[in-house]
PyMOL Python script that loads the backbone (N, CA, C, O; Angstrom):
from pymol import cmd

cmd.read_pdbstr("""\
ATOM      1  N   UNK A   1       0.850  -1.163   0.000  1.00  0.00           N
ATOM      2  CA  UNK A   1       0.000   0.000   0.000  1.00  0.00           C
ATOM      3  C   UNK A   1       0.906   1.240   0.000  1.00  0.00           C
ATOM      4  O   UNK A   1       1.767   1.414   0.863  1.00  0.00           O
ATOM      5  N   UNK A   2       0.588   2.396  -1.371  1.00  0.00           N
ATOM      6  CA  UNK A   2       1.481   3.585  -0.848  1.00  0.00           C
ATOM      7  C   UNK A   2       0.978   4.411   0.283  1.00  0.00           C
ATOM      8  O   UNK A   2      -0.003   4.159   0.983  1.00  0.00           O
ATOM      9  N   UNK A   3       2.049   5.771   0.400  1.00  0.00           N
ATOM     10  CA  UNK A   3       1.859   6.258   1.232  1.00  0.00           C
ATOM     11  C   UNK A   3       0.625   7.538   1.105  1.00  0.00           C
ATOM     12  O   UNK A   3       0.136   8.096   2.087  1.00  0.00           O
ATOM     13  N   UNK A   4       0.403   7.725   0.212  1.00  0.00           N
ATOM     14  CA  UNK A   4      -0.822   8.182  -0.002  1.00  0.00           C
ATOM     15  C   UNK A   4      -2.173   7.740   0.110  1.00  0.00           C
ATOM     16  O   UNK A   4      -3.174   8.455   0.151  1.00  0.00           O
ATOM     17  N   UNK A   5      -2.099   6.271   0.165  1.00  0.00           N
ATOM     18  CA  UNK A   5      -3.584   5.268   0.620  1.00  0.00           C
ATOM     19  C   UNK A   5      -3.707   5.596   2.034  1.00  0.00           C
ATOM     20  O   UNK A   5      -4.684   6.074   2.611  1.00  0.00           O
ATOM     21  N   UNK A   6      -2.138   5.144   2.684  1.00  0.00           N
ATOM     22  CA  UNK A   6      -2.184   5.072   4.423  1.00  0.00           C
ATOM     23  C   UNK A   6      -2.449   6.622   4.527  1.00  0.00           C
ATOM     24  O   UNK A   6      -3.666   6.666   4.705  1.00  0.00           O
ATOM     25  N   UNK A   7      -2.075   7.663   4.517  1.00  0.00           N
ATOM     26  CA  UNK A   7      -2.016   8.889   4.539  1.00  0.00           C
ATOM     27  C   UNK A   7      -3.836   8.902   4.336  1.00  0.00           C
ATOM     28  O   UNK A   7      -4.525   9.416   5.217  1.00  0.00           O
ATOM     29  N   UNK A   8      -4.184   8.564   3.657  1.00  0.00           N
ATOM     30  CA  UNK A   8      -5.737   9.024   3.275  1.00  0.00           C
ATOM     31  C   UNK A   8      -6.722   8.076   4.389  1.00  0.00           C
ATOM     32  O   UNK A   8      -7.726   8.610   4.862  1.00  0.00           O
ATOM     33  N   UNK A   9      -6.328   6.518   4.799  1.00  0.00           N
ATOM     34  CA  UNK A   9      -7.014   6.040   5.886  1.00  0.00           C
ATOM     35  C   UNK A   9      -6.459   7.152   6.833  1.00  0.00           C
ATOM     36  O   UNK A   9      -7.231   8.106   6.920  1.00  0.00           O
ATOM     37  N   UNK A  10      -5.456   7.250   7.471  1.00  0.00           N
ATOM     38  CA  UNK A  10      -5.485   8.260   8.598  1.00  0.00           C
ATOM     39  C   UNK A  10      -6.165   9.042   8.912  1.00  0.00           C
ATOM     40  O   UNK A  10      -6.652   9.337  10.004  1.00  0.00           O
ATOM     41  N   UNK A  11      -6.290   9.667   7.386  1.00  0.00           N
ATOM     42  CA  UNK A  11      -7.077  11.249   7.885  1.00  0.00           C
ATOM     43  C   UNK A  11      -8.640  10.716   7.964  1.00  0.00           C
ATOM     44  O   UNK A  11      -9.366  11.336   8.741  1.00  0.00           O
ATOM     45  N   UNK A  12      -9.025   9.985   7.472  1.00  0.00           N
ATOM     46  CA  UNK A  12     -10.233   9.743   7.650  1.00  0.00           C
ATOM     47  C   UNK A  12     -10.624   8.790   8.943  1.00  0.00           C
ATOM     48  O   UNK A  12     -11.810   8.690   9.257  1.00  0.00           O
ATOM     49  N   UNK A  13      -9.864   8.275   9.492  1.00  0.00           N
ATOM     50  CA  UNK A  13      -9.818   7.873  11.132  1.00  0.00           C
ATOM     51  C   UNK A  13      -9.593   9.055  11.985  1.00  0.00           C
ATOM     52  O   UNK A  13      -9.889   9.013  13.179  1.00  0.00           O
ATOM     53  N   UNK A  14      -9.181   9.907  11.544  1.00  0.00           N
ATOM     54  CA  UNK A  14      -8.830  11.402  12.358  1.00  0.00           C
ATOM     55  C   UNK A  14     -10.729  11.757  12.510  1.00  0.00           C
ATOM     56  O   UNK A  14     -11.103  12.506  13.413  1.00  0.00           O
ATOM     57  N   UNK A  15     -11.331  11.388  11.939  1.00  0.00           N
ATOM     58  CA  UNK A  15     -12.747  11.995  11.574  1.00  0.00           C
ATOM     59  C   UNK A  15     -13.658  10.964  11.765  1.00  0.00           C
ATOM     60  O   UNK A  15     -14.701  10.814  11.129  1.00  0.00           O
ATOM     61  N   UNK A  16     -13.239  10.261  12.655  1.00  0.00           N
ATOM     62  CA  UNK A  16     -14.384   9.377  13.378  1.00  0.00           C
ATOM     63  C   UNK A  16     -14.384   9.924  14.516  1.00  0.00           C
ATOM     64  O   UNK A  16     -13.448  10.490  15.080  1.00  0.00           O
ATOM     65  N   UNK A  17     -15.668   9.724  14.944  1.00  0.00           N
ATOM     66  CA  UNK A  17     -15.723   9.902  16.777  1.00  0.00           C
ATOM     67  C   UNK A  17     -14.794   9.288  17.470  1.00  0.00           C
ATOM     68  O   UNK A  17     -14.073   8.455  16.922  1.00  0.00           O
ATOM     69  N   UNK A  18     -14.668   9.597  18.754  1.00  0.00           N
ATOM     70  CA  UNK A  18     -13.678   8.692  19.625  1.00  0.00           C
ATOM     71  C   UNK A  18     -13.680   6.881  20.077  1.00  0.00           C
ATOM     72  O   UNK A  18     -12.835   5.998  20.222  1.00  0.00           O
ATOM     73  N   UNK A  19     -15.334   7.031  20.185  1.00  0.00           N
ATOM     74  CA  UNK A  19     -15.699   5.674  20.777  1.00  0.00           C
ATOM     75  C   UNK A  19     -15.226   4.752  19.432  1.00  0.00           C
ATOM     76  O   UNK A  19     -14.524   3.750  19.575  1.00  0.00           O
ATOM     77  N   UNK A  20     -15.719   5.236  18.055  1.00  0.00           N
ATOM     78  CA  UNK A  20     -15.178   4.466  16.547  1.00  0.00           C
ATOM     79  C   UNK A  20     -13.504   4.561  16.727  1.00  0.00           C
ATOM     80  O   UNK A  20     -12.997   3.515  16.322  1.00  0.00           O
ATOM     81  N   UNK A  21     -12.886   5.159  17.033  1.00  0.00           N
ATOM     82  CA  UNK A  21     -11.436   4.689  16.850  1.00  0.00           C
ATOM     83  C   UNK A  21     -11.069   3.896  17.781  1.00  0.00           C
ATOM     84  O   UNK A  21     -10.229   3.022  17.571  1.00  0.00           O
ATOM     85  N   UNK A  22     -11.651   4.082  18.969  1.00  0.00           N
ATOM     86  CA  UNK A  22     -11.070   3.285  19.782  1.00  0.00           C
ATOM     87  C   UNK A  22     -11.476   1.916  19.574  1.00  0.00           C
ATOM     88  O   UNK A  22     -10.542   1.120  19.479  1.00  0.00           O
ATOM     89  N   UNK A  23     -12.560   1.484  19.487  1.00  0.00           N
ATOM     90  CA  UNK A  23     -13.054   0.497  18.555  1.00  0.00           C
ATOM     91  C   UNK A  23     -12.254  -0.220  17.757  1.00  0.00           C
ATOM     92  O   UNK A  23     -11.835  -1.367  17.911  1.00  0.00           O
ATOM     93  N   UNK A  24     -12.000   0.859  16.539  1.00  0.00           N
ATOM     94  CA  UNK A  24     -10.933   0.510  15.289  1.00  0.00           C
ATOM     95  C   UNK A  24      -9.523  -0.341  15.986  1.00  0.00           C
ATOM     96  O   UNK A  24      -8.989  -1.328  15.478  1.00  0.00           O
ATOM     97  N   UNK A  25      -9.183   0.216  17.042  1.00  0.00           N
ATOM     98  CA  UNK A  25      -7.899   0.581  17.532  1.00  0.00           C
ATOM     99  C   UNK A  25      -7.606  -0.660  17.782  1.00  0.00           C
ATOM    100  O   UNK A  25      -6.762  -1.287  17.142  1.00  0.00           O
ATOM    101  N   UNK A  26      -8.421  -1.225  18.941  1.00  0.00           N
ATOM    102  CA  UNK A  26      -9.177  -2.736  19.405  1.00  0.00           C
ATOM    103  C   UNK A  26      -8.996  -3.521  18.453  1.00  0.00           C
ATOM    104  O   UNK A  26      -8.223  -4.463  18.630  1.00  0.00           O
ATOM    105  N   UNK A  27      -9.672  -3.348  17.151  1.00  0.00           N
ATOM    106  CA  UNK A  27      -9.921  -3.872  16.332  1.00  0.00           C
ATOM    107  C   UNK A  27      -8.431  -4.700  16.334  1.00  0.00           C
ATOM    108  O   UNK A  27      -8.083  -5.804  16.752  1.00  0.00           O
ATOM    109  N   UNK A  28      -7.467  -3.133  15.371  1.00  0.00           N
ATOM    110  CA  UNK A  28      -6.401  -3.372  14.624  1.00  0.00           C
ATOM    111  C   UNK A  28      -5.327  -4.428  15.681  1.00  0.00           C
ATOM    112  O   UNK A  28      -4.593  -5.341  15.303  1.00  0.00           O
ATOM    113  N   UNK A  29      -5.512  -4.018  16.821  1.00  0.00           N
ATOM    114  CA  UNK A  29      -4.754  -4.546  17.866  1.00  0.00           C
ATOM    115  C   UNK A  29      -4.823  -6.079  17.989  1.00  0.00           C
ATOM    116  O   UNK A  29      -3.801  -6.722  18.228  1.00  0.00           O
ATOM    117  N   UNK A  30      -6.137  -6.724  17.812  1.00  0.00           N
ATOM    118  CA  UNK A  30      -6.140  -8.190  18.215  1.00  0.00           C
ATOM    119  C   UNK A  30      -6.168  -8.574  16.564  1.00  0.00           C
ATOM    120  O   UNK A  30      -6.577  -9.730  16.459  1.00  0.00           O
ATOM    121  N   UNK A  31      -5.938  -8.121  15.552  1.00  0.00           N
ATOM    122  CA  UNK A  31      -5.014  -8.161  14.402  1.00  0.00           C
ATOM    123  C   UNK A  31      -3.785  -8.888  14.193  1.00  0.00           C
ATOM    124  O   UNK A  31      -3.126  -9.827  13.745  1.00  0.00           O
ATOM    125  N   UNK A  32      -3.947  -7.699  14.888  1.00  0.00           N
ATOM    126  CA  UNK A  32      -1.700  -7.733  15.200  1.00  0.00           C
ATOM    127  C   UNK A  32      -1.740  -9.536  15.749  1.00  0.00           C
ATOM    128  O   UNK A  32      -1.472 -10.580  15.154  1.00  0.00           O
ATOM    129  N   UNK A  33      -2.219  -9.229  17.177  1.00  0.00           N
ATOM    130  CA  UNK A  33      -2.059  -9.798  18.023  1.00  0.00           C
ATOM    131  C   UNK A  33      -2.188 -11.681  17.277  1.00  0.00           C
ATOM    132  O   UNK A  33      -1.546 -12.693  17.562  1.00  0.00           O
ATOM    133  N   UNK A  34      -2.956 -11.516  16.591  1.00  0.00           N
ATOM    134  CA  UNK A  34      -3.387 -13.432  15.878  1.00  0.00           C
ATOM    135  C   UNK A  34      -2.635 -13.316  14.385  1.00  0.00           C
ATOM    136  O   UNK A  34      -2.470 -14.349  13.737  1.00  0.00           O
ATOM    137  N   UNK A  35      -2.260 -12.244  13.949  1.00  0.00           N
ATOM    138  CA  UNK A  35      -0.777 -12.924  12.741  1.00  0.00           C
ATOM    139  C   UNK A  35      -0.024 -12.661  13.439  1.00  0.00           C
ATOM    140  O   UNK A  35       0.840 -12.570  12.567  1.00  0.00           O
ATOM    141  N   UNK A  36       0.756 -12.315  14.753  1.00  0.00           N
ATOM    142  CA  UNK A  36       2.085 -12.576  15.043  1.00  0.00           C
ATOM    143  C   UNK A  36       1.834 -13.972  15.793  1.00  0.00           C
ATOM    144  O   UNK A  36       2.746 -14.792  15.686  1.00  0.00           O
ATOM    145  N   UNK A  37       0.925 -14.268  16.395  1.00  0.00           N
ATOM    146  CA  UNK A  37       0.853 -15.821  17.251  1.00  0.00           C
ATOM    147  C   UNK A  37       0.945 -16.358  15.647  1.00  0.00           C
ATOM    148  O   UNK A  37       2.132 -16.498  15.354  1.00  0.00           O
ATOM    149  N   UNK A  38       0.245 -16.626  14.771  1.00  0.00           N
ATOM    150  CA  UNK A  38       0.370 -17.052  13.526  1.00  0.00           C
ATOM    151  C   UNK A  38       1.803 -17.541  12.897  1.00  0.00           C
ATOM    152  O   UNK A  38       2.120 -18.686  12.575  1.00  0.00           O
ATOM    153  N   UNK A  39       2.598 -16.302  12.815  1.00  0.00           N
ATOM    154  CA  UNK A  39       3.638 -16.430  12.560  1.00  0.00           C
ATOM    155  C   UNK A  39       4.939 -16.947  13.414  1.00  0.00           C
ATOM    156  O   UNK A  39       5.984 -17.492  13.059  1.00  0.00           O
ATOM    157  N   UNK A  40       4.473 -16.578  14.586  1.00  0.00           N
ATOM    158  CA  UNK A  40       5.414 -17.409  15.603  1.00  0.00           C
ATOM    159  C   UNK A  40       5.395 -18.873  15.592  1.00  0.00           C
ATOM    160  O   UNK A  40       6.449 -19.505  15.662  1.00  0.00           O
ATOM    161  N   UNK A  41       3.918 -19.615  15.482  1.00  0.00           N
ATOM    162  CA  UNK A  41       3.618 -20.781  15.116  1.00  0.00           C
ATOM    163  C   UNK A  41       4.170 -21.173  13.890  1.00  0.00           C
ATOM    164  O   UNK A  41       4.596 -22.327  13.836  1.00  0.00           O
ATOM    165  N   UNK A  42       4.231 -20.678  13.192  1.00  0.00           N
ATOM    166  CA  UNK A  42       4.594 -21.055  11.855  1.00  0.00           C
ATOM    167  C   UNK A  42       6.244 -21.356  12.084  1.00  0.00           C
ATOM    168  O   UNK A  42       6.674 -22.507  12.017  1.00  0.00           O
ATOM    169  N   UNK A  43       7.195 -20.102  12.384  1.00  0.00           N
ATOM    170  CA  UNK A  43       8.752 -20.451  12.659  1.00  0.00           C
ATOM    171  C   UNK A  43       9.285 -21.507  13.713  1.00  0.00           C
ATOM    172  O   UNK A  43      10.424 -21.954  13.853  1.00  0.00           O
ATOM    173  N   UNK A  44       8.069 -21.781  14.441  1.00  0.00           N
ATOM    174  CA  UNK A  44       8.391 -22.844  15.768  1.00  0.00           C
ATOM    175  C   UNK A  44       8.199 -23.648  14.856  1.00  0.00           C
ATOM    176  O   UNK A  44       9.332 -23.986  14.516  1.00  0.00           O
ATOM    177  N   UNK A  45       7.201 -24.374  14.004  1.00  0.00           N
ATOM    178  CA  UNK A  45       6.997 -25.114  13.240  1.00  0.00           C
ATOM    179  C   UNK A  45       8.204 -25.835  12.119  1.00  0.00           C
ATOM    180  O   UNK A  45       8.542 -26.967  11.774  1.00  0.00           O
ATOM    181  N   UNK A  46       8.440 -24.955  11.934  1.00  0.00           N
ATOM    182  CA  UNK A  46       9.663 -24.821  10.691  1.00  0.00           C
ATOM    183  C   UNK A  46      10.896 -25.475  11.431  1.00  0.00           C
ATOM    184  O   UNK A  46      11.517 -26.490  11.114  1.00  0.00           O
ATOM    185  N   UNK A  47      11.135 -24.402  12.778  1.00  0.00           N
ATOM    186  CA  UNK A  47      12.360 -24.978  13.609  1.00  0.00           C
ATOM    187  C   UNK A  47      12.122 -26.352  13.739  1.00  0.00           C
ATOM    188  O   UNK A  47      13.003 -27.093  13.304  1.00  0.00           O
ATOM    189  N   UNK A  48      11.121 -26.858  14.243  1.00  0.00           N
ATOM    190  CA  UNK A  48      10.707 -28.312  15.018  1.00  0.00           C
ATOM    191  C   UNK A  48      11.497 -28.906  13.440  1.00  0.00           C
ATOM    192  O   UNK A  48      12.704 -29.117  13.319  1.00  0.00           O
ATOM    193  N   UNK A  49      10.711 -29.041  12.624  1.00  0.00           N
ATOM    194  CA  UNK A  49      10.441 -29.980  11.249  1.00  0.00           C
ATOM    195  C   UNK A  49      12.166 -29.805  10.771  1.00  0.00           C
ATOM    196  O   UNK A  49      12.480 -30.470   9.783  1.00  0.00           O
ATOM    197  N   UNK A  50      13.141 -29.055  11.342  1.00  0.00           N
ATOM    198  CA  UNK A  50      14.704 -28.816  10.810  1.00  0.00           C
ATOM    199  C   UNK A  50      15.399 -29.834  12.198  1.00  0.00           C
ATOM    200  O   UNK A  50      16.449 -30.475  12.158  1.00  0.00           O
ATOM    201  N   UNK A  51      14.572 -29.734  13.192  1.00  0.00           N
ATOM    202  CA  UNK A  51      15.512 -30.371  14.186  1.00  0.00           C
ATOM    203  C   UNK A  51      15.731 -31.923  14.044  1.00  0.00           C
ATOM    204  O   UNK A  51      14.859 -32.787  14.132  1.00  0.00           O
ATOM    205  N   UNK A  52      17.290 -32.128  13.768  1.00  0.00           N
ATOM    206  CA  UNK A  52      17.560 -33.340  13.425  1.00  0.00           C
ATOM    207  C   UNK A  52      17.349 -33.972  14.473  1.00  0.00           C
ATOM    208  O   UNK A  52      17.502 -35.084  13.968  1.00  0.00           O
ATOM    209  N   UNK A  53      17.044 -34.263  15.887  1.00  0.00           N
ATOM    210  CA  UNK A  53      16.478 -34.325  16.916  1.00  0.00           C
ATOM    211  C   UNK A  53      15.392 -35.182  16.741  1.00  0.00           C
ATOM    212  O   UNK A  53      15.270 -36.385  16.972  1.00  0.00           O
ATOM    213  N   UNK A  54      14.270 -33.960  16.081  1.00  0.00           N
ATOM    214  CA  UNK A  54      12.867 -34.239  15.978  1.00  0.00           C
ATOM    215  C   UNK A  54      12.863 -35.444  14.714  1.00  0.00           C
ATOM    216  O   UNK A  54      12.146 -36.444  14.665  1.00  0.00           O
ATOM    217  N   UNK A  55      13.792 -35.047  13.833  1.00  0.00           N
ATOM    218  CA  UNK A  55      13.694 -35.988  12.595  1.00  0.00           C
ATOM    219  C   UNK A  55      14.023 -37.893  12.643  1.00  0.00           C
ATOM    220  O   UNK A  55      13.670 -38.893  12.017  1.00  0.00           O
ATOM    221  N   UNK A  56      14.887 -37.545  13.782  1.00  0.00           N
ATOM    222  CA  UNK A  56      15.248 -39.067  13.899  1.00  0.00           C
ATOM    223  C   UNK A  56      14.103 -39.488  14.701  1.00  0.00           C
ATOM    224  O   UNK A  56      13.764 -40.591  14.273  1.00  0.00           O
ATOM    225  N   UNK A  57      13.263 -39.083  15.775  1.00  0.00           N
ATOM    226  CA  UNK A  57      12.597 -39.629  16.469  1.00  0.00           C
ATOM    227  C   UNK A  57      11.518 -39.756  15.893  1.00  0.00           C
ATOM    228  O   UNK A  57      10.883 -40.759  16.219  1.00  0.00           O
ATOM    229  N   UNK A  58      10.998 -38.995  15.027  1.00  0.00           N
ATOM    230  CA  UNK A  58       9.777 -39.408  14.282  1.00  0.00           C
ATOM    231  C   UNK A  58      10.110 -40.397  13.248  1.00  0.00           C
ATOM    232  O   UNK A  58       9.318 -41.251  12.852  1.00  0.00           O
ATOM    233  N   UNK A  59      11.420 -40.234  12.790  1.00  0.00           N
ATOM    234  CA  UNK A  59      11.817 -41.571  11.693  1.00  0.00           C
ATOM    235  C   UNK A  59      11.666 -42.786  12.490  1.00  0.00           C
ATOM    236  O   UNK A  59      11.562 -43.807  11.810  1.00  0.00           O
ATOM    237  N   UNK A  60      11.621 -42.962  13.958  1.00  0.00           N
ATOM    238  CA  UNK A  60      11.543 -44.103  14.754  1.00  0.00           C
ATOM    239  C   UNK A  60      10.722 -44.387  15.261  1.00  0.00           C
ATOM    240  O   UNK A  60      10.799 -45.341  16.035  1.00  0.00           O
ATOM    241  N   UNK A  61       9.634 -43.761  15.091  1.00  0.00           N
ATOM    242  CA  UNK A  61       7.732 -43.506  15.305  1.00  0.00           C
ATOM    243  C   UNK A  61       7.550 -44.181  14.208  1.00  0.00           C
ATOM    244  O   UNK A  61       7.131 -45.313  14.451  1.00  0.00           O
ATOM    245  N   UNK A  62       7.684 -43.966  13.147  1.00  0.00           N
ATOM    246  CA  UNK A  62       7.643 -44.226  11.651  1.00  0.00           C
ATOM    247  C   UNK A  62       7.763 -45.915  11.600  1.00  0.00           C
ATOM    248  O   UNK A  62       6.744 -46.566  11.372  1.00  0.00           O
ATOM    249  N   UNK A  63       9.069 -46.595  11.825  1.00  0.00           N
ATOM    250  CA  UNK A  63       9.744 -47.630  11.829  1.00  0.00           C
ATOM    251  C   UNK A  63       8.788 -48.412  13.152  1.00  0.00           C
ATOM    252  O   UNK A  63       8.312 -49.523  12.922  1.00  0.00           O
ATOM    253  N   UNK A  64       8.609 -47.897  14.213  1.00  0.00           N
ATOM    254  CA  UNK A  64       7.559 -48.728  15.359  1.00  0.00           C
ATOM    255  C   UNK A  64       6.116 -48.751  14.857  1.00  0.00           C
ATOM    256  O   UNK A  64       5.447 -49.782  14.920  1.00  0.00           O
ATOM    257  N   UNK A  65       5.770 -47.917  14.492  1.00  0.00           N
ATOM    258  CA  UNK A  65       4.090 -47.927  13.723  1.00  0.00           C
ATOM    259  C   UNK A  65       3.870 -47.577  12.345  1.00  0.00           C
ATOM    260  O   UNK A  65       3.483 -46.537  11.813  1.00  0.00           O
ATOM    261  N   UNK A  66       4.149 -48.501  11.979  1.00  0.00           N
ATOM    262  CA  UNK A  66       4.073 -48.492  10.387  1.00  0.00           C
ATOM    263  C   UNK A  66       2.393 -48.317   9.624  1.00  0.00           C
ATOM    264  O   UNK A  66       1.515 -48.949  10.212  1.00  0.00           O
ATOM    265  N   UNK A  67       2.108 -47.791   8.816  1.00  0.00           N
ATOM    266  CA  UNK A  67       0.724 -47.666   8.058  1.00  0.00           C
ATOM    267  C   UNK A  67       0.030 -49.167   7.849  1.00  0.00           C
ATOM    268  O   UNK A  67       0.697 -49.953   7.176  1.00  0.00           O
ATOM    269  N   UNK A  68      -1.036 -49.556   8.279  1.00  0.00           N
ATOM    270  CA  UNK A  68      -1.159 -50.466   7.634  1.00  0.00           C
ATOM    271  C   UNK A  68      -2.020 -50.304   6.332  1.00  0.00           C
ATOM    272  O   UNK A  68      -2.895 -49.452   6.181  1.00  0.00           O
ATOM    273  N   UNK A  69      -1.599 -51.359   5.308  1.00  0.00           N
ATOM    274  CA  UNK A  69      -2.145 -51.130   4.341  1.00  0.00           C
ATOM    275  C   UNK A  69      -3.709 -52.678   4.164  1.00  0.00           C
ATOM    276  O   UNK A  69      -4.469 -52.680   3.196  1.00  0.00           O
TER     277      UNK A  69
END
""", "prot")
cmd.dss("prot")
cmd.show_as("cartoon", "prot")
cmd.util.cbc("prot")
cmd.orient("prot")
């Protein structure tokens, strides 16, 4: 988004009542708040699935309980 879009939401949040921004504010906040848990989940994720650690022990989960077909 340029800075002329954000520049133009601003001013028009400048021109809501108080109780509406604060609202908004709320809003934007528990936003934030569930894509950074999101994304934190996601890099813990990533770490786990790299840890050669994790890789051998699930390769040995794998080898004890095999699929049956």
């Amino acid at each position: 988004m340029n800075a002329a879009t954000l520049d133009h939401i601003a001013d028009e949040v400048d021109r809501l009542p108080l109780p509406d921004r604060l609202w908004l504010l709320e809003r934007l906040v528990r936003s934030l708040r569930r894509d950074t848990a999101r994304r934190a989940s996601d890099a813990d994720l990533a770490a786990m699935a790299a840890d050669p650690d994790i890789r051998r022990e699930l390769a040995e989960i794998d080898r004890e309980f095999p699929l049956a077909a």
